[in-house]
FIKETI-733684 format. One record per residue (C-alpha): x, y, z; residue in three letters. Coordinates in steps of 0.25 Angstrom, whole numbers, plus 5000, padded with zeros to 4 digits. Each point is the difference from the previous one (the first is absolute). Layout:
// residues N
XYZALA;...
END
This chain:
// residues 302
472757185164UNK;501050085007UNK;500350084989UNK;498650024997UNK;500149924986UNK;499149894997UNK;500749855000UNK;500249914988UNK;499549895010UNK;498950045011UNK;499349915007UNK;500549864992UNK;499550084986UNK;500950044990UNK;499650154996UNK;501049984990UNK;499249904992UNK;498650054998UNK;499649894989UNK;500049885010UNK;499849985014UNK;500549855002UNK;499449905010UNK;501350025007UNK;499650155001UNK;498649985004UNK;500549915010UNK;500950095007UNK;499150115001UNK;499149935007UNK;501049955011UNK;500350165000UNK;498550025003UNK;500149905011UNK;501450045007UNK;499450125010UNK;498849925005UNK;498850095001UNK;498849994993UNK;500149944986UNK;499350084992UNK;501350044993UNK;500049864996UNK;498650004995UNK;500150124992UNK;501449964995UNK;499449874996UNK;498850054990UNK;501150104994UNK;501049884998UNK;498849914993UNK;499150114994UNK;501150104996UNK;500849944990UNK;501450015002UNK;500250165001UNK;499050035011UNK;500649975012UNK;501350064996UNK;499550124994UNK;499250025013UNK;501149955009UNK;501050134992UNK;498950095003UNK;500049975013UNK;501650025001UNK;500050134993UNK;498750075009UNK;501150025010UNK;500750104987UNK;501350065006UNK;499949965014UNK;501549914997UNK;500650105012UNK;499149945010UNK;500049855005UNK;499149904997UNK;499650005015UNK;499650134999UNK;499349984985UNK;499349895005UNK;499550095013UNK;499550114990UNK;499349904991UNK;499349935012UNK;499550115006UNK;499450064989UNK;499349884994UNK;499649955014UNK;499350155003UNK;499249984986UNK;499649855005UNK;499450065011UNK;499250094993UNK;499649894990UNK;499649905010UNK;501149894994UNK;500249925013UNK;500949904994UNK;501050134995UNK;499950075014UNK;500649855009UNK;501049994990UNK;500450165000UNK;500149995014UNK;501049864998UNK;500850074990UNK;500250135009UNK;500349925012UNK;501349914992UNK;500550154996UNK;500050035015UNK;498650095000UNK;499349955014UNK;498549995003UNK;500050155006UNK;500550064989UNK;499349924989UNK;498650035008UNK;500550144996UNK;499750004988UNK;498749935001UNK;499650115010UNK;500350114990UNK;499449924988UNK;498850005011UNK;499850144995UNK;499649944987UNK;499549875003UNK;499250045013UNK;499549885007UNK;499949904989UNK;501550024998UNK;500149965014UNK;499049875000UNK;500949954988UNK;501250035008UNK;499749915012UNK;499449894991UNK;501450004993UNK;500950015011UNK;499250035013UNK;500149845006UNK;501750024997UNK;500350135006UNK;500249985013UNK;501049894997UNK;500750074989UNK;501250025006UNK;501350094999UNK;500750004986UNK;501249944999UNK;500650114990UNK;500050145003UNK;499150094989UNK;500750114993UNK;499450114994UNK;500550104989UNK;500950105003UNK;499550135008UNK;498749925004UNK;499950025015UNK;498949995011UNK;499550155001UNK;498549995006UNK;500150125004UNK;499950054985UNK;498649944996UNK;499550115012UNK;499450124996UNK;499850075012UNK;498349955004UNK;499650025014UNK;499449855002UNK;499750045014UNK;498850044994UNK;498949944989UNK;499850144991UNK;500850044990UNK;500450135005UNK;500650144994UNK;501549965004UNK;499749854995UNK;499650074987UNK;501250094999UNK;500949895004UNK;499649894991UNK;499950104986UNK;501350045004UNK;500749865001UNK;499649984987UNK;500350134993UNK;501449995008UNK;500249854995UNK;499349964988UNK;499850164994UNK;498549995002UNK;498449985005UNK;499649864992UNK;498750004997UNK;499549915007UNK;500650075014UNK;499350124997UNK;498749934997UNK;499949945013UNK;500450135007UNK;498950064993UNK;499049895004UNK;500449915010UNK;501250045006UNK;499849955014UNK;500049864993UNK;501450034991UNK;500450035014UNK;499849875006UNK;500449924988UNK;501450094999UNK;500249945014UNK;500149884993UNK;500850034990UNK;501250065007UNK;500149895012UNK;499849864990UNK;501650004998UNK;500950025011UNK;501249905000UNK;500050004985UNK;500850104990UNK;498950134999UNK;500349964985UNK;499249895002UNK;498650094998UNK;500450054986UNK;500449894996UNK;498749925003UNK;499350104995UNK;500450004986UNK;499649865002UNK;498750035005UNK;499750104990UNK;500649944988UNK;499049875002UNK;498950125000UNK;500350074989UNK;500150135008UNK;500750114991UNK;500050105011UNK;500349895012UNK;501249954992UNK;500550154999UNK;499650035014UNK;500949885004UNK;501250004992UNK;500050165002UNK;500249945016UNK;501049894997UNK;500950114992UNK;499850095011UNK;500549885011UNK;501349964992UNK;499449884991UNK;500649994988UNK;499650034986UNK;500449854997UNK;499349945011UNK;498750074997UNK;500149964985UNK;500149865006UNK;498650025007UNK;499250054989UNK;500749884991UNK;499749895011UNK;498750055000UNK;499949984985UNK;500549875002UNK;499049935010UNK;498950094999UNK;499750114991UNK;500549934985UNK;500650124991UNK;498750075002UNK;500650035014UNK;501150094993UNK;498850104995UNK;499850045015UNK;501550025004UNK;500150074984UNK;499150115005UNK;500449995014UNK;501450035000UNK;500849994988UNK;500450175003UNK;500649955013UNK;500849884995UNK;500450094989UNK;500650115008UNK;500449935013UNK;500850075006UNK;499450124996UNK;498750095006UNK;498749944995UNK;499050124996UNK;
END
Protein backbone atom coordinates (compact mmCIF):
# COMPACT_ATOMS: atom_id res chain seq x y z
CA UNK A 1 0.00 0.00 0.00
CA UNK A 2 0.92 3.45 -0.55
CA UNK A 3 1.45 3.96 3.06
CA UNK A 4 3.33 0.92 3.52
CA UNK A 5 0.31 -0.78 5.55
CA UNK A 6 -0.89 -4.25 4.74
CA UNK A 7 -4.83 -4.04 3.52
CA UNK A 8 -7.85 -5.49 5.08
CA UNK A 9 -8.48 -6.95 1.62
CA UNK A 10 -5.69 -7.89 -0.86
CA UNK A 11 -6.05 -9.65 -3.66
CA UNK A 12 -10.09 -10.81 -3.18
CA UNK A 13 -8.92 -12.08 0.45
CA UNK A 14 -9.95 -10.69 3.67
CA UNK A 15 -6.89 -10.39 6.01
CA UNK A 16 -9.20 -9.41 8.38
CA UNK A 17 -10.91 -12.67 8.68
CA UNK A 18 -8.09 -15.40 9.15
CA UNK A 19 -10.90 -18.21 10.19
CA UNK A 20 -12.41 -18.52 6.81
CA UNK A 21 -11.41 -17.93 3.23
CA UNK A 22 -14.94 -18.17 1.38
CA UNK A 23 -15.40 -19.70 -2.13
CA UNK A 24 -16.14 -16.08 -2.94
CA UNK A 25 -12.64 -15.35 -1.78
CA UNK A 26 -10.85 -18.30 -3.27
CA UNK A 27 -12.54 -17.19 -6.43
CA UNK A 28 -11.39 -13.76 -6.53
CA UNK A 29 -8.04 -14.53 -6.03
CA UNK A 30 -7.69 -16.43 -8.59
CA UNK A 31 -9.17 -14.10 -11.22
CA UNK A 32 -6.31 -11.69 -9.32
CA UNK A 33 -3.85 -14.39 -10.39
CA UNK A 34 -5.00 -14.31 -13.99
CA UNK A 35 -5.43 -10.25 -14.55
CA UNK A 36 -1.57 -9.63 -15.57
CA UNK A 37 -1.25 -12.37 -18.07
CA UNK A 38 2.10 -14.02 -17.66
CA UNK A 39 2.96 -17.27 -16.71
CA UNK A 40 0.46 -18.92 -14.22
CA UNK A 41 2.30 -20.21 -11.85
CA UNK A 42 1.07 -17.64 -9.45
CA UNK A 43 -2.18 -19.46 -10.02
CA UNK A 44 -0.85 -22.91 -9.48
CA UNK A 45 0.96 -22.13 -6.46
CA UNK A 46 -2.06 -20.16 -5.15
CA UNK A 47 -4.22 -22.89 -5.89
CA UNK A 48 -2.39 -25.68 -3.57
CA UNK A 49 -2.27 -23.07 -0.92
CA UNK A 50 -5.97 -22.27 -1.35
CA UNK A 51 -6.87 -26.24 -1.24
CA UNK A 52 -4.07 -27.55 1.11
CA UNK A 53 -3.69 -24.70 3.48
CA UNK A 54 -6.63 -24.28 5.23
CA UNK A 55 -8.03 -21.09 5.58
CA UNK A 56 -5.15 -19.07 7.18
CA UNK A 57 -2.25 -19.82 4.63
CA UNK A 58 -2.81 -17.91 1.79
CA UNK A 59 -3.60 -14.87 3.99
CA UNK A 60 -1.00 -15.25 6.44
CA UNK A 61 1.50 -15.68 3.31
CA UNK A 62 -0.27 -13.01 1.37
CA UNK A 63 0.44 -10.30 4.86
CA UNK A 64 4.01 -11.43 4.72
CA UNK A 65 4.40 -10.65 1.41
CA UNK A 66 2.83 -6.96 2.17
CA UNK A 67 4.88 -6.44 5.13
CA UNK A 68 8.70 -7.50 3.50
CA UNK A 69 8.49 -4.14 1.91
CA UNK A 70 8.63 -2.74 6.16
CA UNK A 71 8.69 1.08 5.82
CA UNK A 72 8.93 1.66 2.35
CA UNK A 73 5.28 3.71 2.54
CA UNK A 74 7.36 7.00 1.20
CA UNK A 75 8.05 5.32 -1.93
CA UNK A 76 5.42 4.36 -4.84
CA UNK A 77 4.17 1.10 -5.54
CA UNK A 78 5.90 1.52 -8.92
CA UNK A 79 8.97 1.97 -7.35
CA UNK A 80 8.30 -1.02 -4.71
CA UNK A 81 7.26 -3.32 -7.29
CA UNK A 82 10.81 -2.37 -9.38
CA UNK A 83 12.88 -3.06 -6.21
CA UNK A 84 10.89 -6.38 -5.52
CA UNK A 85 11.41 -7.64 -9.19
CA UNK A 86 14.65 -6.93 -9.60
CA UNK A 87 15.80 -8.62 -6.67
CA UNK A 88 13.75 -11.81 -7.06
CA UNK A 89 14.31 -12.04 -10.66
CA UNK A 90 18.45 -11.85 -10.02
CA UNK A 91 18.13 -14.80 -7.47
CA UNK A 92 15.97 -16.70 -10.26
CA UNK A 93 18.75 -16.31 -12.41
CA UNK A 94 20.95 -18.01 -10.16
CA UNK A 95 18.48 -20.59 -9.24
CA UNK A 96 17.75 -21.53 -12.79
CA UNK A 97 13.63 -21.08 -12.17
CA UNK A 98 12.84 -20.12 -15.72
CA UNK A 99 9.22 -19.76 -15.25
CA UNK A 100 10.10 -16.69 -12.33
CA UNK A 101 12.72 -15.09 -14.82
CA UNK A 102 9.86 -14.51 -18.19
CA UNK A 103 7.47 -13.49 -15.64
CA UNK A 104 10.13 -10.85 -13.69
CA UNK A 105 11.03 -9.64 -17.04
CA UNK A 106 6.63 -9.03 -17.55
CA UNK A 107 6.48 -7.50 -14.23
CA UNK A 108 9.42 -5.05 -14.87
CA UNK A 109 8.27 -4.07 -18.20
CA UNK A 110 4.35 -2.94 -16.81
CA UNK A 111 6.42 -0.80 -14.14
CA UNK A 112 8.23 0.79 -17.14
CA UNK A 113 11.76 -1.14 -16.71
CA UNK A 114 12.56 -1.98 -20.64
CA UNK A 115 14.60 -5.10 -22.17
CA UNK A 116 18.19 -3.12 -21.72
CA UNK A 117 17.92 -2.21 -18.51
CA UNK A 118 16.31 -5.62 -17.16
CA UNK A 119 19.24 -7.47 -19.17
CA UNK A 120 21.06 -5.43 -16.68
CA UNK A 121 20.54 -7.18 -14.13
CA UNK A 122 20.96 -10.47 -15.48
CA UNK A 123 24.40 -9.35 -16.66
CA UNK A 124 25.51 -8.55 -13.13
CA UNK A 125 23.57 -11.71 -11.62
CA UNK A 126 26.01 -13.24 -14.40
CA UNK A 127 28.77 -12.61 -12.03
CA UNK A 128 27.12 -15.29 -9.85
CA UNK A 129 25.27 -17.48 -12.08
CA UNK A 130 27.93 -17.63 -14.95
CA UNK A 131 26.75 -19.15 -18.09
CA UNK A 132 24.12 -21.40 -16.57
CA UNK A 133 22.52 -18.18 -15.38
CA UNK A 134 22.49 -17.09 -18.98
CA UNK A 135 21.10 -20.55 -20.66
CA UNK A 136 18.04 -20.31 -18.21
CA UNK A 137 17.78 -16.60 -19.16
CA UNK A 138 17.25 -17.18 -23.00
CA UNK A 139 15.25 -20.13 -22.47
CA UNK A 140 12.75 -17.79 -20.42
CA UNK A 141 12.83 -14.85 -22.34
CA UNK A 142 15.40 -15.05 -25.22
CA UNK A 143 12.41 -15.94 -28.25
CA UNK A 144 10.51 -12.54 -26.76
CA UNK A 145 13.26 -10.02 -26.48
CA UNK A 146 13.60 -8.71 -29.51
CA UNK A 147 9.99 -7.97 -29.55
CA UNK A 148 9.61 -6.70 -26.23
CA UNK A 149 8.80 -3.36 -26.81
CA UNK A 150 9.15 0.26 -25.12
CA UNK A 151 7.07 0.49 -21.63
CA UNK A 152 4.19 2.32 -21.72
CA UNK A 153 5.06 3.81 -18.00
CA UNK A 154 8.05 5.60 -17.17
CA UNK A 155 10.11 3.53 -14.24
CA UNK A 156 10.85 5.38 -11.02
CA UNK A 157 13.49 4.76 -8.66
CA UNK A 158 14.15 5.83 -4.96
CA UNK A 159 15.10 9.06 -4.31
CA UNK A 160 19.13 9.97 -4.80
CA UNK A 161 19.37 6.80 -6.95
CA UNK A 162 21.07 7.99 -10.12
CA UNK A 163 23.06 6.40 -13.14
CA UNK A 164 26.76 6.91 -11.96
CA UNK A 165 28.91 4.17 -14.11
CA UNK A 166 31.62 6.05 -13.56
CA UNK A 167 31.57 5.00 -9.77
CA UNK A 168 31.87 1.14 -10.09
CA UNK A 169 35.56 2.12 -11.70
CA UNK A 170 38.30 1.74 -9.82
CA UNK A 171 41.00 3.07 -11.79
CA UNK A 172 42.41 -0.68 -13.79
CA UNK A 173 44.50 -0.25 -16.76
CA UNK A 174 42.26 -2.74 -19.25
CA UNK A 175 44.53 -1.79 -21.88
CA UNK A 176 46.32 -4.61 -20.69
CA UNK A 177 45.56 -8.40 -19.33
CA UNK A 178 48.23 -8.21 -15.90
CA UNK A 179 47.26 -6.92 -12.95
CA UNK A 180 49.73 -4.41 -12.49
CA UNK A 181 51.36 -2.33 -9.28
CA UNK A 182 48.96 0.97 -10.17
CA UNK A 183 45.76 -1.63 -10.66
CA UNK A 184 46.68 -2.88 -7.30
CA UNK A 185 46.90 0.47 -5.48
CA UNK A 186 44.01 1.55 -7.16
CA UNK A 187 41.54 -1.16 -6.59
CA UNK A 188 42.60 -1.60 -2.58
CA UNK A 189 42.12 1.97 -2.46
CA UNK A 190 38.47 2.14 -3.86
CA UNK A 191 37.52 -0.19 -1.47
CA UNK A 192 39.20 1.23 1.72
CA UNK A 193 37.87 4.76 0.40
CA UNK A 194 34.32 3.40 -0.05
CA UNK A 195 33.41 0.52 1.93
CA UNK A 196 36.36 1.17 4.83
CA UNK A 197 38.29 -1.92 3.74
CA UNK A 198 40.30 -5.11 1.76
CA UNK A 199 37.27 -8.07 1.82
CA UNK A 200 38.71 -11.11 2.01
CA UNK A 201 38.05 -12.58 -0.83
CA UNK A 202 39.89 -9.38 -2.89
CA UNK A 203 42.88 -10.00 -1.16
CA UNK A 204 42.86 -13.51 -1.79
CA UNK A 205 42.64 -13.24 -5.40
CA UNK A 206 45.42 -10.48 -5.38
CA UNK A 207 47.53 -12.99 -3.61
CA UNK A 208 46.88 -15.67 -6.02
CA UNK A 209 45.25 -15.01 -9.10
CA UNK A 210 45.06 -11.53 -9.52
CA UNK A 211 45.29 -11.12 -13.14
CA UNK A 212 41.97 -13.13 -13.23
CA UNK A 213 40.20 -10.67 -10.41
CA UNK A 214 41.34 -8.25 -13.02
CA UNK A 215 39.30 -9.45 -15.81
CA UNK A 216 36.32 -10.52 -13.94
CA UNK A 217 36.38 -6.79 -12.02
CA UNK A 218 36.00 -5.79 -15.62
CA UNK A 219 32.84 -7.33 -15.41
CA UNK A 220 31.61 -6.12 -12.69
CA UNK A 221 32.00 -2.45 -12.96
CA UNK A 222 30.63 -2.28 -16.75
CA UNK A 223 27.29 -4.84 -16.28
CA UNK A 224 25.00 -1.55 -15.06
CA UNK A 225 25.24 1.43 -17.08
CA UNK A 226 21.68 2.97 -17.73
CA UNK A 227 20.43 1.77 -14.19
CA UNK A 228 20.79 3.61 -10.70
CA UNK A 229 24.77 2.35 -9.54
CA UNK A 230 22.34 1.36 -6.51
CA UNK A 231 21.15 -1.46 -8.43
CA UNK A 232 24.76 -3.56 -7.62
CA UNK A 233 24.12 -3.54 -3.74
CA UNK A 234 21.06 -4.12 -3.88
CA UNK A 235 21.35 -7.28 -5.86
CA UNK A 236 23.89 -8.24 -3.93
CA UNK A 237 22.16 -8.58 -0.81
CA UNK A 238 19.88 -10.66 -2.87
CA UNK A 239 22.65 -12.83 -4.18
CA UNK A 240 24.32 -13.19 -0.88
CA UNK A 241 21.40 -13.43 1.16
CA UNK A 242 20.24 -16.85 -0.96
CA UNK A 243 23.93 -17.83 -0.22
CA UNK A 244 24.22 -17.42 3.23
CA UNK A 245 27.40 -15.45 2.91
CA UNK A 246 27.88 -13.62 6.41
CA UNK A 247 30.81 -11.56 4.92
CA UNK A 248 29.19 -11.01 1.16
CA UNK A 249 25.96 -9.79 2.97
CA UNK A 250 28.36 -7.17 5.14
CA UNK A 251 30.40 -6.51 2.08
CA UNK A 252 27.31 -5.61 0.15
CA UNK A 253 25.12 -3.57 2.56
CA UNK A 254 28.55 -1.80 3.75
CA UNK A 255 28.35 -0.80 -0.28
CA UNK A 256 24.54 0.17 -0.41
CA UNK A 257 25.09 2.42 2.88
CA UNK A 258 28.03 3.95 1.20
CA UNK A 259 25.91 4.64 -2.27
CA UNK A 260 22.80 6.46 -0.45
CA UNK A 261 20.54 3.13 -0.06
CA UNK A 262 18.53 3.16 2.87
CA UNK A 263 18.43 1.45 6.05
CA UNK A 264 14.64 0.55 5.31
CA UNK A 265 15.22 -0.64 1.88
CA UNK A 266 18.17 -2.92 2.78
CA UNK A 267 16.05 -4.36 5.69
CA UNK A 268 13.37 -4.98 2.90
CA UNK A 269 16.16 -7.07 1.14
CA UNK A 270 17.28 -9.34 3.75
CA UNK A 271 13.30 -9.89 4.72
CA UNK A 272 12.35 -10.66 0.82
CA UNK A 273 15.06 -12.92 1.09
CA UNK A 274 13.60 -14.53 4.18
CA UNK A 275 10.44 -14.73 2.45
CA UNK A 276 11.17 -16.57 -0.86
CA UNK A 277 14.24 -18.19 -0.25
CA UNK A 278 16.19 -18.46 2.84
CA UNK A 279 12.88 -19.22 5.54
CA UNK A 280 13.78 -17.65 9.09
CA UNK A 281 17.21 -19.52 8.99
CA UNK A 282 18.12 -16.74 6.46
CA UNK A 283 17.88 -14.08 9.45
CA UNK A 284 21.02 -16.09 11.17
CA UNK A 285 23.22 -14.84 8.02
CA UNK A 286 22.22 -11.18 8.05
CA UNK A 287 22.24 -11.58 12.49
CA UNK A 288 25.90 -12.00 12.05
CA UNK A 289 26.35 -10.17 9.19
CA UNK A 290 25.03 -6.75 10.03
CA UNK A 291 22.90 -6.19 12.81
CA UNK A 292 26.24 -3.43 14.31
CA UNK A 293 25.48 -1.55 10.95
CA UNK A 294 21.47 -1.39 11.03
CA UNK A 295 22.12 -0.61 14.69
CA UNK A 296 24.19 2.43 14.26
CA UNK A 297 23.27 3.59 10.71
CA UNK A 298 24.13 6.71 10.74
CA UNK A 299 27.04 6.21 12.67
CA UNK A 300 30.95 4.77 11.82
CA UNK A 301 30.93 1.09 11.70
CA UNK A 302 34.20 -0.35 13.45
Amino acid sequence: MADGTVPNMARGLDLADLDETTPGEIDAHLVNCWEIRGPIYDMYASSLMLDYGGPAFIKHHTMASFETEGDLGNLSPVCRTILRATHTMSAYVTVGWETGIRNEFNVLRSVGVPAEQSMEVVLFSQLYAGMRGLGHTYRAVGDFLPAYGEPKVAAEFPPGWEVDPEAFKAGLDYSVPEFTADDRRNLTDWYERTIGYVPDSISFGLQYHADFLKANRGKWETAIRTLPKQFAPHLMIRQNMVAGNVEGVRESVLLAKAWGVTREIVIMGISGSVMYFNGFEGYYTAAKAVEDILDNWDGEVE
